[in-house]
N, C-alpha and C positions, 0 to 999 in steps of 0.2 A: 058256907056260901061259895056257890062255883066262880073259877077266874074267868076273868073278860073274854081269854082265849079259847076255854071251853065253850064258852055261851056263843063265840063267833063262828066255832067251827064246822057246825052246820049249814050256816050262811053262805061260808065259803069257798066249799067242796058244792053248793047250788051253782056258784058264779062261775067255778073253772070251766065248764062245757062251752059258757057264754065267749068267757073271756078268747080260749082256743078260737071258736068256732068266729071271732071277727078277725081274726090273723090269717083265716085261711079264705076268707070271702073274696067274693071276684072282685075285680074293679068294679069302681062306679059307672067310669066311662072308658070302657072295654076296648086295647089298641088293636086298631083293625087291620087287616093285610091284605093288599091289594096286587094285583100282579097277574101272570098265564101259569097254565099246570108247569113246573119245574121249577122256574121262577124262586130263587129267592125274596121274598117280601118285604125285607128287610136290608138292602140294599148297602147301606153307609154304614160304616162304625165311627164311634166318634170319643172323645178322651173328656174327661171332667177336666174346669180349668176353673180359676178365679174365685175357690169356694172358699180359702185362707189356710196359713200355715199352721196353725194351733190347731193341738190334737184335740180340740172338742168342737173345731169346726167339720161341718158337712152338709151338702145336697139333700133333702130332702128328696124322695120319692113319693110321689102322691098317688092313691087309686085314683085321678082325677086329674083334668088340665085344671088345677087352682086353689087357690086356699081350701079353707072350709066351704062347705063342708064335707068335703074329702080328707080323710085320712091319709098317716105318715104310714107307708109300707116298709120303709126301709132308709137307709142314708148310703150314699156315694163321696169319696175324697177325692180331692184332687189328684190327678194321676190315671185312676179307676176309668176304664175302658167301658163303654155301651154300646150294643147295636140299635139304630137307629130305625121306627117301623112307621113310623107316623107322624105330623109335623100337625100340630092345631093350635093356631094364633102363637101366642108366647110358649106353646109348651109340644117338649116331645114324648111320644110316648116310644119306652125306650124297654130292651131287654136285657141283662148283665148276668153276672155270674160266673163262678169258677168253668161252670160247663160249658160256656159259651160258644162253641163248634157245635153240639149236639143240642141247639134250643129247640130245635124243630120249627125253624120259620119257612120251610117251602112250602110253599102255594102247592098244595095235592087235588084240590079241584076250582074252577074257574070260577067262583066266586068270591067276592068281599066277604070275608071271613074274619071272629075275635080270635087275636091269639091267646091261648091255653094252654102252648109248651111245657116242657119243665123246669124254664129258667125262671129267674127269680123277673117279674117285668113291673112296669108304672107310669107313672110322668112328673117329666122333670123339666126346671127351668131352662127353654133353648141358651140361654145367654151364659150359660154354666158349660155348655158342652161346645168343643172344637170337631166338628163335623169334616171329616176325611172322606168321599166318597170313595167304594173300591175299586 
């Protein structure tokens, strides 16, 4: 009689394409950038604050301004620096990352455009982030 893991493992190797392919999906609600050609878009950087000292606390990053049914993209700690692209109601939507100089947030033509950079981006609770204009 074959094991559980044999009989699952067809199943499984179906799912990972799935699985990958929602980790890399756009956002729900795509942060927009606003501004004239040269233009930074993205204007403020701003610092995680008041998220807790325990290392299994974190910020949540959402494809979305708000709960469900938006997905978690990522998590931010306290300390953890973001640049700042968007502000809607309770939520910003925000760009981070190790690479954060090279996100590609200038405005290259004069339209309201989503960003697509290569930085890791989302939204996250404004009440969490200390907003430094530069």
């Amino acid at each position: 009689m074959p094991s559980i893991v044999s009989r699952l493992a067809p199943l499984l190797v179906l799912m990972l394409p799935g699985a990958a392919l929602a980790e890399t999906a756009p956002l729900n609600v795509p942060i927009l950038m606003h501004g004239a050609i040269g233009d930074d878009a993205c204007p403020d950087k701003g610092r995680i604050i008041e998220v807790g000292s325990e290392p299994d606390s974190y910020l949540a990053v959402q494809s979305g301004p708000g709960e469900a049914p938006f997905r978690e993209l990522g998590r931010l700690h306290d300390g953890d620096t973001v640049v700042v692209c968007e502000k809607l109601g309770l939520w910003l939507g925000v760009v981070y990352g190790s690479a954060s100089l090279g996100c590609q947030t200038t405005i290259l033509v004069p339209v309201e455009q989503a960003y697509t950079g290569p930085c890791d981006h989302g939204w996250v609770l404004a009440r969490n982030v200390s907003v430094d204009p530069r």
